[in-house]
C-alpha positions as CSV (number, residue, x, y, z in Angstrom):
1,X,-17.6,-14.4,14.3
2,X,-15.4,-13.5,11.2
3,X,-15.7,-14.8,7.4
4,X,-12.8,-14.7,4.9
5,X,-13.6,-12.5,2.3
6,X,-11.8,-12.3,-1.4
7,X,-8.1,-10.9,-1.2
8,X,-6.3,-8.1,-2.7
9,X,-3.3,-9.9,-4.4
10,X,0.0,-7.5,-4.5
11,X,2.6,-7.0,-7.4
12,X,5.4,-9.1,-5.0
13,X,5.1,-10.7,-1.6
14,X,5.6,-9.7,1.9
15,X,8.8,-9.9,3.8
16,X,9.6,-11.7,7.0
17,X,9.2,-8.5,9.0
18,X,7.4,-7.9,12.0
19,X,4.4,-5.1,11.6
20,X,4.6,-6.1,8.0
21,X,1.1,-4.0,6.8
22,X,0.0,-0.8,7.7
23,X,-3.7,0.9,6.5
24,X,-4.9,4.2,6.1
25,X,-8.4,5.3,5.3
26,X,-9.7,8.3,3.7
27,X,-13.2,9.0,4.3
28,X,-13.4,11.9,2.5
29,X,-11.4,10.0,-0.8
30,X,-13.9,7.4,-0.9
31,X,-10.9,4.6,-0.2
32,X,-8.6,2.4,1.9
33,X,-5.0,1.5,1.2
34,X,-2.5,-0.8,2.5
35,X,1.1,-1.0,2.3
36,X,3.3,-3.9,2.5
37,X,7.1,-4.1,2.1
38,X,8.9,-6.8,0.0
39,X,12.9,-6.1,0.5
40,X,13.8,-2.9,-0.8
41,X,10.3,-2.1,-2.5
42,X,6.8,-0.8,-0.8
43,X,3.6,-1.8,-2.4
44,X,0.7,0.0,-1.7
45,X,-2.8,-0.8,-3.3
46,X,-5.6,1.4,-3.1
47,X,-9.3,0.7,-3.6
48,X,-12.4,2.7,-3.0
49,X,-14.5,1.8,0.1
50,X,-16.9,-0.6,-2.5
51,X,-13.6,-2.4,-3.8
52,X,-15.2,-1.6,-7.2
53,X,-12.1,0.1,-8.4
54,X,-8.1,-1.0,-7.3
55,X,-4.8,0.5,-8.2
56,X,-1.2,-0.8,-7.5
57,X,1.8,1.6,-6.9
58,X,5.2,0.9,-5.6
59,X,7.3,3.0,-3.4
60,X,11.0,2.3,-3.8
61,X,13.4,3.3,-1.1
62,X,16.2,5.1,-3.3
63,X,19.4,6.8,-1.4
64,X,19.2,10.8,-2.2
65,X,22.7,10.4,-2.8
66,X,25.3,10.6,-5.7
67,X,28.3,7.8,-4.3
68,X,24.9,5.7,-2.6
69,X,22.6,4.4,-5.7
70,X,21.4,1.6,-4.3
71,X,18.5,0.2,-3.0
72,X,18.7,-0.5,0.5
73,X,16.2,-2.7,2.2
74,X,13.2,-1.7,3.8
75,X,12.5,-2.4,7.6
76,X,9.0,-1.2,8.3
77,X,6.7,1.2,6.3
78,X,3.7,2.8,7.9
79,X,1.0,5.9,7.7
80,X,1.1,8.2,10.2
81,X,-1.8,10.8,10.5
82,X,-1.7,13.8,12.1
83,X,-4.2,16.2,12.7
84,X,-3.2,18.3,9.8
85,X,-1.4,15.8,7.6
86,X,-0.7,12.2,6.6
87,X,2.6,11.1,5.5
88,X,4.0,7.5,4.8
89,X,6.8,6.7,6.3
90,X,9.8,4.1,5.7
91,X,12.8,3.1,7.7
92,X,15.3,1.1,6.2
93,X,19.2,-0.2,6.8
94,X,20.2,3.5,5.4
95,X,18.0,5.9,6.9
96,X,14.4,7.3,7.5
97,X,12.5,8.6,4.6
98,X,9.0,10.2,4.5
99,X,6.3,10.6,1.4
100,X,3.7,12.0,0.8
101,X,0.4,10.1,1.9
102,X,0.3,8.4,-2.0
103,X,3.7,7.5,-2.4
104,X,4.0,9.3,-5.0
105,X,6.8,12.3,-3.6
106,X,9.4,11.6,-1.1
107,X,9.6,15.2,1.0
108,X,12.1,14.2,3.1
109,X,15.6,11.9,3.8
110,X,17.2,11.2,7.2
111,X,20.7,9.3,7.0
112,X,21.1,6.7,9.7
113,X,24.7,5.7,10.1
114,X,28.0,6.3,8.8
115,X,29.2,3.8,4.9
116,X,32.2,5.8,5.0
117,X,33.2,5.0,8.8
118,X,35.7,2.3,9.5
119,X,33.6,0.9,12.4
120,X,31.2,-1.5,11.3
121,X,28.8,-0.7,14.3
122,X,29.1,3.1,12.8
123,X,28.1,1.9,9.6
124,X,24.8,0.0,10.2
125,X,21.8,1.8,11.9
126,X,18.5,0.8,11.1
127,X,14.9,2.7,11.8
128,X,12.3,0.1,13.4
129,X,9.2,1.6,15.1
130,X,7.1,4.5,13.7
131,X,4.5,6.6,15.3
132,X,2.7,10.1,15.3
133,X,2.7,12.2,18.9
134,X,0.9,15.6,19.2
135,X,-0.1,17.7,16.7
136,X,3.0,17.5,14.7
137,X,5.5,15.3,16.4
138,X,6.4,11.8,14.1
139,X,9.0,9.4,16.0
140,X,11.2,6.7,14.5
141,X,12.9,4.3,16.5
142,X,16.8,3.0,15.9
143,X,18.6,0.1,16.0
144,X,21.2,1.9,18.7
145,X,18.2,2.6,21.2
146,X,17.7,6.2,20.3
147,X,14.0,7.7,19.1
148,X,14.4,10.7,16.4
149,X,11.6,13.4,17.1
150,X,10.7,15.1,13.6
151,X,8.9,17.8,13.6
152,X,6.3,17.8,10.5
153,X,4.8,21.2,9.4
154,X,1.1,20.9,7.5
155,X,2.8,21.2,4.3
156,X,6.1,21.4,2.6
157,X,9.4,19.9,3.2
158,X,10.5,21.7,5.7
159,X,10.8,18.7,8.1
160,X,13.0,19.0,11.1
161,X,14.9,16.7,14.0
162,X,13.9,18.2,17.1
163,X,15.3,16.0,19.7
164,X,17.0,12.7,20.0
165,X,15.0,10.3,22.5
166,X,17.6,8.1,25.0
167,X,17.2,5.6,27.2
168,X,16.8,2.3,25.5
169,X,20.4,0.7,25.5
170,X,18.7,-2.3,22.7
171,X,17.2,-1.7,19.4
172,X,13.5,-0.5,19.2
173,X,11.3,-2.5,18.1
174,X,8.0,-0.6,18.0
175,X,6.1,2.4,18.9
176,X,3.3,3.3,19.9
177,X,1.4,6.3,20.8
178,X,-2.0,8.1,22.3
179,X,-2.6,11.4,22.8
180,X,0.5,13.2,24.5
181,X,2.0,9.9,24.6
182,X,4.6,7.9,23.7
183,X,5.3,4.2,24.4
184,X,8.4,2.2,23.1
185,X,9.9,-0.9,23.0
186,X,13.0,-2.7,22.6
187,X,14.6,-6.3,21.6
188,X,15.4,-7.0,25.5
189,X,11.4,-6.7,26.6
190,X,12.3,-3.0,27.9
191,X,9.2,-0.9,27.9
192,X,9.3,3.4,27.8
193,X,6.6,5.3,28.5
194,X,7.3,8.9,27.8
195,X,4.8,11.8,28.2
196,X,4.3,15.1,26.0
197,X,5.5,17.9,27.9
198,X,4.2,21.5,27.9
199,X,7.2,22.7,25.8
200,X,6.9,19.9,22.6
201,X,9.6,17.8,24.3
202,X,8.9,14.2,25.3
203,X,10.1,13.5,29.0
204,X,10.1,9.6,30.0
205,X,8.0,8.8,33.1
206,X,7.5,4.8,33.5
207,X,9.3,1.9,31.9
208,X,8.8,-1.9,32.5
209,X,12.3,-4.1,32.8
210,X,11.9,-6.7,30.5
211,X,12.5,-10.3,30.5
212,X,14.9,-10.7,27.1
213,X,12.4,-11.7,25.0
214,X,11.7,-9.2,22.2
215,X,8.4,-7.2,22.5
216,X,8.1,-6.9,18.7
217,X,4.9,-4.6,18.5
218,X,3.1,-2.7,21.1
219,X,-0.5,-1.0,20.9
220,X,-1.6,1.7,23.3
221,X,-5.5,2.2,24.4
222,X,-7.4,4.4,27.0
223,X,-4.4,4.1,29.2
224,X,-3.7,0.0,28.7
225,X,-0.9,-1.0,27.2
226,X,-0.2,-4.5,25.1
227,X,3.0,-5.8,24.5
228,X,2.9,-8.4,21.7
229,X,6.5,-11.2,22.8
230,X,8.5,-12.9,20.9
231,X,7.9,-16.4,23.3
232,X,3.7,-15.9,21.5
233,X,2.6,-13.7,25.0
234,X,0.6,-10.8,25.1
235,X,0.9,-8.7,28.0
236,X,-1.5,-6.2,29.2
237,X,0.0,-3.5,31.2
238,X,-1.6,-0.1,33.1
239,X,0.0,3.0,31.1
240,X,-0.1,5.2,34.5
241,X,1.7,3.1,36.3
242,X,3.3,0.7,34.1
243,X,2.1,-2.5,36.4
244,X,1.6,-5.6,35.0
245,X,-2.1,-6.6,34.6
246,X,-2.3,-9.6,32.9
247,X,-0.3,-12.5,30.4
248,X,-1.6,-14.9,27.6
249,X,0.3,-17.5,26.1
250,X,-1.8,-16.2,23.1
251,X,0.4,-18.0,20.4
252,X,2.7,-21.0,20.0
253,X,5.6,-18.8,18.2
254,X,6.2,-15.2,17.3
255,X,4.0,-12.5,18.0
256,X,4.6,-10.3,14.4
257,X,1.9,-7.7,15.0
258,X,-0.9,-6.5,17.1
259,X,-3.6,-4.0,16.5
260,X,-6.3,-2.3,18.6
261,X,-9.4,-1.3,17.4
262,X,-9.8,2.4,18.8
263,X,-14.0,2.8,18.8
264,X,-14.4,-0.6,21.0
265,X,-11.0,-1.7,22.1
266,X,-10.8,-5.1,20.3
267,X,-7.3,-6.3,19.8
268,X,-6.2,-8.3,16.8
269,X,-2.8,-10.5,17.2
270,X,-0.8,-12.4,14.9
271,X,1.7,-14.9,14.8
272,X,4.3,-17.2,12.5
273,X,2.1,-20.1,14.2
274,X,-0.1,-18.8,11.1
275,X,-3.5,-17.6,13.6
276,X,-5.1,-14.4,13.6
277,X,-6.7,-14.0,17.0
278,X,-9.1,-11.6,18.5
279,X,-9.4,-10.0,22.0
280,X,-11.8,-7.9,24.0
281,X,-9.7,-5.3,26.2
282,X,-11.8,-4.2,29.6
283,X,-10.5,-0.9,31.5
284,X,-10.2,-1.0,35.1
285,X,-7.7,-0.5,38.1
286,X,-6.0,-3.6,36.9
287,X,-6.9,-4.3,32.6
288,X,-8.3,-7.4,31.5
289,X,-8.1,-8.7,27.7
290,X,-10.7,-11.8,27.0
291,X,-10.0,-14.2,23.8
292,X,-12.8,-13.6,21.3
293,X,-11.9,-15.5,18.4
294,X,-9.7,-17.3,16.0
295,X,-8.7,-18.0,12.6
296,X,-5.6,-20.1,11.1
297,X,-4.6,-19.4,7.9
298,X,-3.4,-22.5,6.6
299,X,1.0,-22.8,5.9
300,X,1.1,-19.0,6.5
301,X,3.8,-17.4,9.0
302,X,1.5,-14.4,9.9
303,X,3.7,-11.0,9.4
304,X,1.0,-8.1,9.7
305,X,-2.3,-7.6,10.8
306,X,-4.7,-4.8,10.8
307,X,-8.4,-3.8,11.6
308,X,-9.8,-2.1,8.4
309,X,-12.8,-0.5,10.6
310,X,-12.4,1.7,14.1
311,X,-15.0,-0.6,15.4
312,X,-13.2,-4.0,14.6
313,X,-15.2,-5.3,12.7
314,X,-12.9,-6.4,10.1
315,X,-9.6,-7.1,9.7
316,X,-6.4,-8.1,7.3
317,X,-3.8,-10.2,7.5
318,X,-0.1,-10.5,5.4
319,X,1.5,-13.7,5.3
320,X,5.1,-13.9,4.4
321,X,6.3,-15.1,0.7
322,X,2.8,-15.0,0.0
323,X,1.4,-11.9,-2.5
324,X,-2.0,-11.7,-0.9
325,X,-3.7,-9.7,1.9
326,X,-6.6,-11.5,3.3
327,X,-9.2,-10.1,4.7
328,X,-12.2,-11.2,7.3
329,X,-15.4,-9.4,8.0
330,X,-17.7,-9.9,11.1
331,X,-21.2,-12.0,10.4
């Protein structure tokens, strides 16, 4: 169904992080980027649509701060688009920190936690789980269970915190969203599904108990939800009413990353058991997901996976310690 196709090699390798590769495309730039974190450094290569022409840059995540000049390590970087803008975001053991869609200007710097606090819990608080709500709504999960609600204007730096999200009582893993949706999850199983209200503010409205197995990434589509587990299950749930609809034992470890493919609703998961799999989502009162196809690539814990086309027709993978993304393209 898929062949491997040449890789893109990157300046250093990918971390063991889960959602470890994120991909934006510009259409109207003529070219496709990726993003891949490697302890405190981002790389991000950029080619043109052709692959005729690559460039390498690397985002470093630098504390805006004159006692804090080091480099704290990265947790998760991703590009979130919004109608009006893109911006690349990064969370890290510090804070939350957003660029511009290049890398190339940070516009602005959220501090998580408190280095000068006596309480070691007060110290720590890492951002895990990024996603884009609304028209200009970007959400960043925490390690203390709370969701941060920026509000991002078309341009400028004039970036604000609009409301703090609670609920979880575990660190979030991932988000994801759909329109006037949010969906979050947390290192317990626990999913949140929380729904754009007429006002800006996000009001939760369903949540799944969870089992205490980490759901590590989550992708939202046409009102199904998949939760990707650390035991190697996917689990297919109905957004509306947060029922369970179906479960694969999909992998034999860690499920690091799953990704939908909006235009056909194909769904790409991937594992430290080192396979890629596909599925084929089918709507209904109760969702359905079919297994499609499968790819192992060899002595590689799998740490990020994406489709590189809407339709699914191809896809990417990141492996950890290795410097390559690998790529497969449908026959």
């Amino acid at each position: 169904m898929y062949r491997k196709e040449k890789p893109l090699p990157l300046k250093s390798s990918a971390s063991s992080l889960t959602n470890n590769l994120t991909v934006f495309i510009s259409p109207e730039k003529g070219s496709m980027s990726y993003a891949v974190v490697h302890k405190s450094v981002v790389n991000v290569i950029s080619s043109s649509l052709d692959g005729s022409t690559v460039t390498n840059r690397q985002v470093v995540c630098k504390e805006p701060s004159a006692v804090q000049q080091n480099t704290p390590m990265v947790i998760q970087a991703k590009w979130i688009s919004l109608p009006n803008r893109t911006v690349l975001v990064l969370t890290s053991l510090r804070g939350i920190q957003m660029f511009e869609s290049d890398g190339s200007a940070m516009i602005y710097w959220h501090a998580l936690g408190d280095p000068s606090s006596s309480d070691t819990q007060d110290q720590t608080n890492y951002g895990r789980g990024i996603a884009g709500v609304g028209d200009s709504c970007i959400c960043v999960g925490t390690q203390i269970g709370e969701i941060h609600v920026f509000n991002v204007p078309a341009k400028g730096t004039n970036i604000l915190l609009q409301e703090s999200l609670v609920g979880h009582k575990h660190p979030i893993c991932d988000l994801t969203s759909g329109p006037n949706k949010l969906v979050s999850s947390d290192e317990q199983g626990n999913i949140f599904i929380w729904s754009l209200q007429a006002n800006g503010s996000l009001k939760q409205t369903e949540s799944v108990i969870g089992k205490g197995v980490p759901c590590s990434s989550l992708v939202l589509w046409n009102d199904i939800i998949v939760g990707g587990y650390g035991d190697g299950q996917l689990r297919v749930y109905c957004a509306k009413t947060a029922k369970l609809a179906a479960t694969v034992n999909a992998h034999a470890r860690w499920v690091n990353a799953i990704d939908v493919a909006p235009e056909t609703g194909r769904i790409l998961s991937v594992s430290e058991d080192t396979f890629a799999k596909v599925w084929q989502l089918k709507e209904g009162t109760l969702p359905e997901i079919e297994y499609k196809y499968s790819e192992s690539v060899t002595d590689l814990q799998l740490v990020g996976g994406q489709f590189i086309q809407k339709g699914g027709r191809g896809f990417c993978v990141t492996g950890y310690d290795n410097s390559d993304i690998t790529f497969f393209v449908q026959n």
